[in-house]
Every structure is written in C-alpha cells, then in structure tokens.
VOPAGU-2260 file (C-alpha; in pm, 1 decimal, decimal comma):
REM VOPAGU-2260
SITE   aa  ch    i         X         Y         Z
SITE  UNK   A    0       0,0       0,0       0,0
SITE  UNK   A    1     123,7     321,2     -87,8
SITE  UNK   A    2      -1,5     710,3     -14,3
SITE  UNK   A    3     142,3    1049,5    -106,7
SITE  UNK   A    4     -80,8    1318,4      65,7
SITE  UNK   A    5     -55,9    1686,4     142,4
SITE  UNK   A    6    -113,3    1697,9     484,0
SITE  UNK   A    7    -333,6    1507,8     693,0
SITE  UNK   A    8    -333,4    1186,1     832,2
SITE  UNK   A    9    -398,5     815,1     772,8
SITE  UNK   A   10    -557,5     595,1    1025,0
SITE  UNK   A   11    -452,6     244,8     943,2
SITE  UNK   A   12    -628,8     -73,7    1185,3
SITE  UNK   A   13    -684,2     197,2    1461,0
SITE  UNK   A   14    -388,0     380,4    1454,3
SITE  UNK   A   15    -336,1     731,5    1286,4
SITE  UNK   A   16      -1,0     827,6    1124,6
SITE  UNK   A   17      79,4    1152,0     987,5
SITE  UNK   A   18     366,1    1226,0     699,6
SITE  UNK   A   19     350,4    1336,7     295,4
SITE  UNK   A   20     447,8     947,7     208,1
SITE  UNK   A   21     323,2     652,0     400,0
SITE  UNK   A   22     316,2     297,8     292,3
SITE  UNK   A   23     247,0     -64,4     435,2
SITE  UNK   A   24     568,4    -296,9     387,3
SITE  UNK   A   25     505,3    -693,0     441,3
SITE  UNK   A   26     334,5    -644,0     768,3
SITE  UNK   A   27     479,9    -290,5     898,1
SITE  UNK   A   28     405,8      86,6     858,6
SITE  UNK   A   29     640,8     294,6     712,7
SITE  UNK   A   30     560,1     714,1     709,3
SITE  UNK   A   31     840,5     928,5     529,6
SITE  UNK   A   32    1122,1     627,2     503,9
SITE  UNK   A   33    1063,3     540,2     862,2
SITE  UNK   A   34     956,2     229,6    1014,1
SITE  UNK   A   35     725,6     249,8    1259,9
SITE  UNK   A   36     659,3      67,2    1588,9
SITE  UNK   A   37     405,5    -250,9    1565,1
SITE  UNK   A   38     277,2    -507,6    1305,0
SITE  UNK   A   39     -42,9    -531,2    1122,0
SITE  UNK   A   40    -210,6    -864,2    1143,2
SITE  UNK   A   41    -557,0    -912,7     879,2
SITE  UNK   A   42    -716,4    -731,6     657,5
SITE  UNK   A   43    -617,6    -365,5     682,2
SITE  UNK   A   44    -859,5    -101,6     669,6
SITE  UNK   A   45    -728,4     231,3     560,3
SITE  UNK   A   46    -866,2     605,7     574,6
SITE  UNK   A   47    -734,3     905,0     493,2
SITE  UNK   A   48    -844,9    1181,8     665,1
SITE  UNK   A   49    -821,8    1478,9     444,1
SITE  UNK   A   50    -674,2    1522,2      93,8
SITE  UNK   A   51    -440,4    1281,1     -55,4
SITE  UNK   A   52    -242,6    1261,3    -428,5
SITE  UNK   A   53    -234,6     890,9    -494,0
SITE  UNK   A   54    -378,2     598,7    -296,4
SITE  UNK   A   55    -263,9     254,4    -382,7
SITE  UNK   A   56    -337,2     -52,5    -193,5
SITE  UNK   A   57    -364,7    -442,7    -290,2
SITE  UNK   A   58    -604,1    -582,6     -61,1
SITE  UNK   A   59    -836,6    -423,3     205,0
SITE  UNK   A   60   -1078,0    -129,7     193,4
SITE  UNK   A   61    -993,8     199,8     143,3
SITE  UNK   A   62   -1187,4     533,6     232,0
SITE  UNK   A   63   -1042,0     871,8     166,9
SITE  UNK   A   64   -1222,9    1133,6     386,2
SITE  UNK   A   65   -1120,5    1449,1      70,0
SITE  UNK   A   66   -1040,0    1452,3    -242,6
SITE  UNK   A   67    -780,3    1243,0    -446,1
SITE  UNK   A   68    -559,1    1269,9    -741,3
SITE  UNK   A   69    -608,5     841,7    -770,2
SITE  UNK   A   70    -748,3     575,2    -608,5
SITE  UNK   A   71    -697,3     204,8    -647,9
SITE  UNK   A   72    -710,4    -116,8    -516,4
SITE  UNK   A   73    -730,1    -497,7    -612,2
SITE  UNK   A   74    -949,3    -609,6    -349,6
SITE  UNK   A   75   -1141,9    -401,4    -152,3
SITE  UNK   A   76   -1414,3    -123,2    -136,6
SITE  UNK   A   77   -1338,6     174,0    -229,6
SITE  UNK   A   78   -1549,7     516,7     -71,5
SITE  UNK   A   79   -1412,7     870,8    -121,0
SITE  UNK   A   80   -1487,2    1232,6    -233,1
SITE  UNK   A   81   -1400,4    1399,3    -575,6
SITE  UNK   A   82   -1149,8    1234,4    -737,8
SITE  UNK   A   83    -877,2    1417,2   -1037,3
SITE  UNK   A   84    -776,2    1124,6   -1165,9
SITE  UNK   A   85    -878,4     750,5   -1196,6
SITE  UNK   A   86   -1067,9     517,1    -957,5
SITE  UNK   A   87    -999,3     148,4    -986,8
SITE  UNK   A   88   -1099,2    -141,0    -771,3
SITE  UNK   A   89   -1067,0    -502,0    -947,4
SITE  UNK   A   90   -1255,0    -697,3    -655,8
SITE  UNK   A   91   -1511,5    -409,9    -478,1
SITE  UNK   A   92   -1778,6    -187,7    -460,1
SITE  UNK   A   93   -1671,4     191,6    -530,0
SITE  UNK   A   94   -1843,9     499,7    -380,6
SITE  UNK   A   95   -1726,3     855,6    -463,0
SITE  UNK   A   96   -1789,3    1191,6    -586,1
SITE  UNK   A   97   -1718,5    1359,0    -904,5
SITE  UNK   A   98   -1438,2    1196,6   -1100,6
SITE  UNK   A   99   -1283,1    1380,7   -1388,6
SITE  UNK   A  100   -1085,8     992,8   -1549,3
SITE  UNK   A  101   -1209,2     655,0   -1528,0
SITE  UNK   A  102   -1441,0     455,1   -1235,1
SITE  UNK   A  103   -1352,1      90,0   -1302,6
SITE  UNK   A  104   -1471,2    -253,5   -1124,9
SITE  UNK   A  105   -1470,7    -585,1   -1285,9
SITE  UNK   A  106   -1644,7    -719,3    -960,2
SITE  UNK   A  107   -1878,1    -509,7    -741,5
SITE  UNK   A  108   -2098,8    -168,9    -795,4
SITE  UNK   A  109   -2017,1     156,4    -891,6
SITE  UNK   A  110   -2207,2     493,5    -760,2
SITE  UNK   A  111   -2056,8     832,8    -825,5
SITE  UNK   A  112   -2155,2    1218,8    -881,8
C-alpha cells in the first residue's frame, strides 16, 4: 500500500499516522522512510483523513475522507470524495464523488456524482 498526501493523516487498523508518504511494507508501517513501531495482522482497513495525491493498496478497503488525485485497489471497497484522476478497484464496490478519469470494477458496484 502506498499514499502520497498533502497533509493530513492516515488511520490504518486503529492507529493514525501523519507524513507526505506513508506505505504498508510486508506487515509494517512505514511514514516518510521510517519504520514504525508494531505489526499489522488481517485485513487492513485504511482512511485518509483529508486530501491525498495517490492511494494505492492491494487488498483491504480503502476510504479517503477528501479529495484524491487516484485511487486504487485490487481487493477491496473503495469510498471517497471527488477524485482528479482515476478510480480502480478489481474486486469491490466503489463509492465517490465527481471523477474527472475513469471509475472501473470488474467485480462489485459503482455509484458516483
């Protein structure tokens, strides 16, 4: 999973990390090239809470409380605001607001402004 934001923060299982970059690496955090204390263990949930450039995760759901440049994800629902760019979810149900590219799903629904 990878994010590039603008400020904000991203809550990830529970816990909220803050940073412009901030991916998931086999089963640990890392925000701005730095590990970060604990493991995830499951299905990861992620939301971003505020604006974001790119969100890119593999499996698990992802909500993006702003806008977003892109959005995608191979298994998992997708629910966000206006979206710049594309919004692309192979396995999931995607919920958003305006989108100026693509809304693509080859399993699940799609509802958008």
């Amino acid at each position: 999973m990878n994010i590039k934001m603008r400020g904000g923060s991203v809550t990830i299982d529970g816990k909220t990390f803050s940073g412009s970059s901030i991916s998931i690496n086999g089963n640990k955090v890392v925000v701005d090239g730095v590990t970060q204390d604990g493991e995830l263990v499951g299905d990861i949930k992620v939301t971003v809470n505020g604006d974001c450039d790119t969100v890119e995760n593999s499996n698990g759901d992802v909500e993006v409380k702003g806008s977003a440049g892109s959005v995608r994800t191979s298994n998992g629902r997708i629910t966000c605001g206006n979206v710049t760019g594309d919004v692309t979810s192979s396995n999931g149900t995607i919920t958003c607001g305006a989108v100026s590219g693509n809304v693509r799903t080859s399993n699940g629904n799609i509802s958008h402004r």
